[in-house]
C-alpha positions, -999 to +999 in steps of 0.1 A: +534-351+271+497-339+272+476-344+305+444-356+303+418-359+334+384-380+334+362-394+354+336-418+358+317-452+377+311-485+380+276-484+384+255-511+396+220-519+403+206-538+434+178-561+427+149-552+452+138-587+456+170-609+466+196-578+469+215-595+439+238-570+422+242-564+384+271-543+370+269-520+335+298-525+312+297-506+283+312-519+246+335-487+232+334-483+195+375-496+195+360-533+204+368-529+241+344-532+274+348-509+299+328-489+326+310-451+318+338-427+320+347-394+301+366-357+303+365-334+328+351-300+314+368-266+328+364-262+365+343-293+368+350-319+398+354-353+396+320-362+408+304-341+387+319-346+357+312-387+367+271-376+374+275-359+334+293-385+319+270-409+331+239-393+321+254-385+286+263-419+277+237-441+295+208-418+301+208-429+337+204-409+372+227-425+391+237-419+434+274-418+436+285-440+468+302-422+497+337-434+505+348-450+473+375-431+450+397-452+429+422-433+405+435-451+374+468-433+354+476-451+322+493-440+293+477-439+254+485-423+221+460-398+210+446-397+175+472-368+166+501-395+179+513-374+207+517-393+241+487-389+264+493-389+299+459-399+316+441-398+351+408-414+359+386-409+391+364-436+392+336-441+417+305-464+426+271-455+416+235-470+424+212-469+399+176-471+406+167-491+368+185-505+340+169-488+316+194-473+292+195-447+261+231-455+247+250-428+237+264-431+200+297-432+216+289-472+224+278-500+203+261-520+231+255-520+269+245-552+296+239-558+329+260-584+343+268-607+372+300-597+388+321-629+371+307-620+340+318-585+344+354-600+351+353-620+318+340-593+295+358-565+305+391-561+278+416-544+308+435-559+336+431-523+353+392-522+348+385-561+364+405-547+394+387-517+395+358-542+397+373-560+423+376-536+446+344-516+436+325-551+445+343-555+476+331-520+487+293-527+474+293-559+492+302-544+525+284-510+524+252-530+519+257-558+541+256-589+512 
């Protein structure tokens, strides 16, 4: 079984007026919603390889969050059939606009209202990512 590392974030944006907070979900070519993520590249971290990722797909510049580090291991078959054996290292990251130039890896991208992140999002391991990612956002800025 093949080993496969990534990394990426739930990234949100903070509304400077009433502090409301907006998550970006992005819609993978295989009809799925899920958050910015991709490979790590050789000798990369995970937070840098979450900083590239981002900026490849979205085009944002994003501040990853101190103190939040969720890991996500799952299990796929890759396009040669082999069994993939995968780790994720997700963090949370503030983005100062939504302005977004979508990679070609995506078909769309929104900014959402935490329960409408919860209904789009296709995994049960993504909307409890969410979960706790929200929970953390909530309490490091005080909403």
């Amino acid at each position: 079984m093949r080993k496969e590392f990534s990394a990426g974030a739930v990234i949100y944006y903070r509304d400077e007026h009433d502090g409301s907070l907006e998550y970006l979900i992005l819609h993978y070519g295989t009809s799925h919603w899920d958050f910015p993520k991709g490979k790590l590249e050789a000798g990369e971290s995970n937070e840098d390889a979450a900083l590239r990722e981002i900026e490849e797909e979205t085009g944002l510049k994003v501040t990853l969050d101190e103190g939040f580090e969720h890991k996500l291991y799952y299990k796929f078959r890759g396009r040669d059939g082999d069994l993939v054996n995968k780790q994720v290292a997700f963090f949370t990251a503030l983005a100062s606009t939504k302005e977004i130039v979508l990679s070609v890896e995506h078909t769309e991208s929104k900014w959402v209202r935490y329960e409408e992140a919860r209904q789009l999002l296709t995994y049960d391991n993504a909307v409890n990512l969410l979960d706790m990612a929200h929970a953390f956002i909530t309490r490091l800025h005080g909403i």
